[in-house]
C-alpha positions in Angstrom: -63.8 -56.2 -21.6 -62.2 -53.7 -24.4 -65.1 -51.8 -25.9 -65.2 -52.0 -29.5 -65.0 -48.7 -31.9 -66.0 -48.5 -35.3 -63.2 -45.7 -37.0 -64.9 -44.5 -40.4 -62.4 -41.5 -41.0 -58.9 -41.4 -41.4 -56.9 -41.6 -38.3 -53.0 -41.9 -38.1 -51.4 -44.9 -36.7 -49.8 -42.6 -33.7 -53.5 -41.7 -32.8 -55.1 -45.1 -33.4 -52.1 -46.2 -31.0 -53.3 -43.4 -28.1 -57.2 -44.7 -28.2 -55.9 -48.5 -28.3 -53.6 -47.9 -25.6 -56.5 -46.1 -23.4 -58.3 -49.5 -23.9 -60.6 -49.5 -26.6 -60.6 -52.2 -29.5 -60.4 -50.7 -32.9 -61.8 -51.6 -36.3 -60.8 -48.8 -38.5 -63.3 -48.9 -41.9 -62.5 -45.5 -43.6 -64.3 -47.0 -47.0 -67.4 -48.4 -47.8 -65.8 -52.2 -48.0 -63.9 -52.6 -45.4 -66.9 -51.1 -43.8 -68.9 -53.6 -44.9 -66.7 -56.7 -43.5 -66.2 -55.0 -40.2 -70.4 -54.9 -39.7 -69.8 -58.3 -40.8 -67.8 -59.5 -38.6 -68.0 -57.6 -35.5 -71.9 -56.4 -35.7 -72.5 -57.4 -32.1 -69.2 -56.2 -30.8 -69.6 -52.5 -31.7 -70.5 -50.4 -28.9 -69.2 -46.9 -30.4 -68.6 -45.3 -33.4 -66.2 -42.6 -34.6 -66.7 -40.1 -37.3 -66.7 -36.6 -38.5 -68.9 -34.6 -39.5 -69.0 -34.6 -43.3 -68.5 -38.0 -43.3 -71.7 -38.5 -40.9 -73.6 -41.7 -39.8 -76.7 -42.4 -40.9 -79.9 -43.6 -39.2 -80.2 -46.8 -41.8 -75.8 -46.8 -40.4 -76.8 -47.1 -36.5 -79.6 -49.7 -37.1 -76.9 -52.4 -38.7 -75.1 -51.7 -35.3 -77.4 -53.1 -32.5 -75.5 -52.8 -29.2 -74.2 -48.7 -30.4 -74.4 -46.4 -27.5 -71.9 -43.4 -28.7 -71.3 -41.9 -31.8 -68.0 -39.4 -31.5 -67.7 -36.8 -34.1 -64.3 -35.8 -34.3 -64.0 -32.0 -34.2 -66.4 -29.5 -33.5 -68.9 -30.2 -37.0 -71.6 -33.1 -36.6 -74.0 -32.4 -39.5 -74.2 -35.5 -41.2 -74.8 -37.3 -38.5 -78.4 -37.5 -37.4 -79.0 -36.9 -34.2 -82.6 -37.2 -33.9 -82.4 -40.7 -35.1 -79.4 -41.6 -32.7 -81.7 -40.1 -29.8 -85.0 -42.0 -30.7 -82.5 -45.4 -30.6 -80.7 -44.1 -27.4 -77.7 -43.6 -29.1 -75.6 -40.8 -27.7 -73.5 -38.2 -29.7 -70.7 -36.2 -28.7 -67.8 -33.9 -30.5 -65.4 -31.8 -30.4 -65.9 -28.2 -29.7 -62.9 -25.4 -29.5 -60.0 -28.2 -29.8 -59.2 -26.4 -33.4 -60.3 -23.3 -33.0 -57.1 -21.8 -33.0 -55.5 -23.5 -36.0 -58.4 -22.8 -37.9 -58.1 -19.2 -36.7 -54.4 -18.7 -37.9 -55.5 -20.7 -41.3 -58.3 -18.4 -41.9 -55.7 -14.7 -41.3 -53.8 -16.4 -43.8 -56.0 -16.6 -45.9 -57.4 -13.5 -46.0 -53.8 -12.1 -46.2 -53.3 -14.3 -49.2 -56.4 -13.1 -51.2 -56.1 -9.4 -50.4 -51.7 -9.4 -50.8 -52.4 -11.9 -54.0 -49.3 -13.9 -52.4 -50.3 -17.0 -54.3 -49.8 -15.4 -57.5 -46.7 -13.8 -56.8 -44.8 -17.0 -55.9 -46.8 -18.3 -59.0 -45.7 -15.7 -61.3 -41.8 -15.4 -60.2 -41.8 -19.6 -60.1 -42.8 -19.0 -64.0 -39.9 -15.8 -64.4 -42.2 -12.9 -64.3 -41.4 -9.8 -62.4 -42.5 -6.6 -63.5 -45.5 -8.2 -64.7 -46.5 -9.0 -61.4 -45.0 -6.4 -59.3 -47.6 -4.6 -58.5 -49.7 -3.1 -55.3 -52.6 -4.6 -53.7 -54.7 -3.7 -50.5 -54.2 -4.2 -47.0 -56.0 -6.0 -44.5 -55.1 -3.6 -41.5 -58.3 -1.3 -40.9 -60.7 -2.8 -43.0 -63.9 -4.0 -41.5 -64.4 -7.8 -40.8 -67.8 -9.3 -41.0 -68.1 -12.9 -39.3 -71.3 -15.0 -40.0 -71.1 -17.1 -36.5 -69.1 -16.4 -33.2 -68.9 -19.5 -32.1 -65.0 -21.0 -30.7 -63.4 -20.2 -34.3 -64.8 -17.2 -35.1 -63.8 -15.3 -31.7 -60.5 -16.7 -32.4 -60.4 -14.8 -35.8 -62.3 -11.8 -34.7 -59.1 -11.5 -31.4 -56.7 -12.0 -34.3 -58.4 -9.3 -36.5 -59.2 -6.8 -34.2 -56.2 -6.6 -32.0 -53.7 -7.6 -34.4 -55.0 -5.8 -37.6 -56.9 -2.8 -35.9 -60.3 -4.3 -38.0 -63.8 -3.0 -36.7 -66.0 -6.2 -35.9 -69.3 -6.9 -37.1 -71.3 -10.0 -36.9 -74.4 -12.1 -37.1 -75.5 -14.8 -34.8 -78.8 -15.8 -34.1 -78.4 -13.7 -30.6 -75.7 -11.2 -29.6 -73.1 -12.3 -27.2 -73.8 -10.7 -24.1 -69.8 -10.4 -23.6 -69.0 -9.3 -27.1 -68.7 -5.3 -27.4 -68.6 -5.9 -31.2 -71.5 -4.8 -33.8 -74.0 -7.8 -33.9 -76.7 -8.1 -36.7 -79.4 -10.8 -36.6 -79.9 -10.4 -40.5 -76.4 -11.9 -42.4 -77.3 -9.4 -45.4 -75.9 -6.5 -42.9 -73.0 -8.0 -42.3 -72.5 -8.6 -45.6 -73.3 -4.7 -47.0 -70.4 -3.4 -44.0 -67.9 -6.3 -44.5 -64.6 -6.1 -46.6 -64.1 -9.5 -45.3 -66.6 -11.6 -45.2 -65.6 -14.9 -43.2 -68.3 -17.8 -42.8 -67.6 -19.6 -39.6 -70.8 -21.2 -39.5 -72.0 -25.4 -39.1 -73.4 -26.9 -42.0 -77.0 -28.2 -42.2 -80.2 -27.2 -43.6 -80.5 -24.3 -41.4 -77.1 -22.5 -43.2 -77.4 -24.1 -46.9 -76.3 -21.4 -49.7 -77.0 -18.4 -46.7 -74.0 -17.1 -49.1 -75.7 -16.6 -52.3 -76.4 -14.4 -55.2 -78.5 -11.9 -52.9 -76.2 -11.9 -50.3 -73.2 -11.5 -52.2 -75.1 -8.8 -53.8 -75.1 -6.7 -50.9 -71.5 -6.8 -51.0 -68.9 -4.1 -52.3 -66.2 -4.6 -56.0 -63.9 -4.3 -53.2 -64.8 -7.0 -50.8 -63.4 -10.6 -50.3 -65.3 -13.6 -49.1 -63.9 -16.3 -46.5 -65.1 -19.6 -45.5 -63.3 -21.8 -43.3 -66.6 -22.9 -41.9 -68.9 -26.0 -43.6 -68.8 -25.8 -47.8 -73.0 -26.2 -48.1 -72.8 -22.4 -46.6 -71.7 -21.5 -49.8 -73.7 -21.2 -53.1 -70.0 -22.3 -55.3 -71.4 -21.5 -58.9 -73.1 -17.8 -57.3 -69.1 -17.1 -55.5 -67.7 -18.2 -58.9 -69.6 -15.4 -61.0 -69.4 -12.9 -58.4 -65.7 -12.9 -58.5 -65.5 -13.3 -62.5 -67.8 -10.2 -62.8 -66.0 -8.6 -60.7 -68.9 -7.8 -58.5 -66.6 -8.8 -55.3 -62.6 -9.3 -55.6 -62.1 -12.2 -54.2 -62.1 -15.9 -52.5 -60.9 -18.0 -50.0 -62.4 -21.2 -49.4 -60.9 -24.5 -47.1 -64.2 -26.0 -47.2 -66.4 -27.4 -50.3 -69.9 -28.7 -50.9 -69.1 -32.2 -51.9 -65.7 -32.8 -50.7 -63.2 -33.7 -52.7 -64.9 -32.5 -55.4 -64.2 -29.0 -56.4 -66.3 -27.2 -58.7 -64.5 -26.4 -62.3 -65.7 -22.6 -61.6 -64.2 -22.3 -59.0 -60.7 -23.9 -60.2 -61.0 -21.5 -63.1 -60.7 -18.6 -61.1 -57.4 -17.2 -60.6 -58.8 -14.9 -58.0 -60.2 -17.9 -55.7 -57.9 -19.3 -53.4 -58.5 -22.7 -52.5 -56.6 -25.3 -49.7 -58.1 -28.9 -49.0 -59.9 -28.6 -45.8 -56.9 -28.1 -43.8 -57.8 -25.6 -41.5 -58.0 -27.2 -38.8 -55.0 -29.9 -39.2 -51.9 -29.3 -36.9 -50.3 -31.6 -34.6 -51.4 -29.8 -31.9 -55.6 -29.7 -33.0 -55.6 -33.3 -33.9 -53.6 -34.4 -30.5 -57.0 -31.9 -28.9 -59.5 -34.0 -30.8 -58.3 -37.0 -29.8 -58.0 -36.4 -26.4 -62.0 -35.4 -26.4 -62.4 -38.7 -28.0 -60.5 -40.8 -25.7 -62.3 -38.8 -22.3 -65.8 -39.5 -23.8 -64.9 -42.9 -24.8 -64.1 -43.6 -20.9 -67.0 -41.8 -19.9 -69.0 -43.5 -21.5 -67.4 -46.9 -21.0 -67.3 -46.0 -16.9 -71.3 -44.8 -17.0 -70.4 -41.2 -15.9 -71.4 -37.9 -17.6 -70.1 -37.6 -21.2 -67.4 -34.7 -21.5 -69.0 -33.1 -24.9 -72.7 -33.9 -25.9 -74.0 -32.5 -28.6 -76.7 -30.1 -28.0 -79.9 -31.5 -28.1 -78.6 -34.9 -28.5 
């Protein structure tokens, strides 16, 4: 018998094809209603759930599900989910580690090359028949020193791209340093942030990482600097970035990823200096085929009784 999976995030109809054709019964519920009549419905049936990570699943979520054993974050980010309920109800958890690291990589050098070149308001400025008003120089990325708040999967992508394709000096923090890193590690974030031009958050969300970039820490930072963050939006104190750059205390931002998503602060929209896209760092054809193919292998595992592919730690 097909297990049944409860889809709360978006998925395309090519990808809800692949996990249907694998042989798993879907009941896609991306909003709160059709949520609703799915439990409804199909309460008993459910025997695995699939999510992301700022979309979560709660511990009040997995109770209305009595028969769930798997919850499948898509991608590498499971904070909203909480694990310590789903392993006091014997609920397993799994995601997505590395499957984007790449795309998010190339999203993030783009980024910075954006800020730093101020490409967006050149192609905004010539769109609106200005030229000599906006021809004008603006700093490189080649040399400068990159700080990295993580080195997990994503951030050693950036750091490859940085250092051996932009000549950049690495320095990073992480709660321990990498053994087989020969780059700078700090174990306080403030000391990345005083050497950094560019500051790039590639860390998880959670209480553990809330505003870690805030007034202080942006303090340490130099008029010349630029902050990154292709990581999880909580990392980021948005109204302490927004004055930052307005005073001119740093020179920039880049930011794929928001607190309350799709909400984006009116500070931070008012700043011509902070460049924004909608959390799509991590979308290409190629990531989201990687995530599903995580999904699909732990769905079987699970389904056959043999080791799940991806646990998350701890869960």
């Amino acid at each position: 018998m097909a297990i049944h999976l409860l889809v709360v995030t978006r998925l395309s109809r090519h990808h809800q094809a692949r996990i249907e054709a694998a042989g798993f019964r879907l009941h896609m519920a991306e909003d709160a209603e059709a949520r609703r009549e799915v439990i409804d419905h199909h309460r008993d049936d459910i025997r695995a759930v699939m999510t992301i990570g700022t979309i979560g699943f709660t511990a009040d979520e997995m109770d209305e599900l009595p028969n769930l054993g798997l919850i499948c974050a898509q991608g590498v980010g499971f904070e909203g989910i909480d694990v310590v309920a789903a392993r006091e109800r014997g609920i397993n958890v799994v995601h997505g580690p590395g499957t984007n690291a790449e795309t998010v990589a190339d999203h993030a050098l783009g980024l910075m090359l954006a800020c730093l070149r101020r490409i967006p308001q050149g192609d905004a400025g010539l769109r609106q028949g200005q030229w000599k008003e906006i021809r004008r120089g603006a700093p490189v990325l080649h040399g400068r020193t990159l700080g990295l708040l993580g080195m997990g999967n994503v951030a050693r992508a950036i750091a490859r791209r940085a250092h051996y394709g932009f000549d950049m000096p690495i320095v990073y923090f992480s709660r321990q340093p990498k053994p087989d890193l020969d780059w700078q590690h700090e174990s306080d974030p403030r000391r990345v942030a005083e050497q950094a031009d560019v500051l790039v958050s590639a860390l998880p969300g959670g209480p553990d990482t809330q505003h870690l970039i805030d007034d202080a820490l942006l303090g340490a930072m130099t008029p010349e600097s630029i902050v990154v963050n292709i990581g999880r939006g909580s990392v980021v104190d948005s109204d302490a970035l927004a004055r930052a750059v307005s005073e001119k205390r740093i020179a920039g931002a880049a930011l794929d990823v928001f607190e309350h998503e799709p909400e984006v602060p009116r500070a931070l929209k008012d700043e011509p200096r902070i460049i924004m896209t909608p959390h799509t760092a991590g979308l290409s054809p190629e990531a989201l085929d990687a995530t599903i193919d995580l999904v699909i292998q732990n769905l079987e595992a699970f389904r056959d009784g043999k080791t799940l592919v991806t646990p998350v730690p701890g869960a």
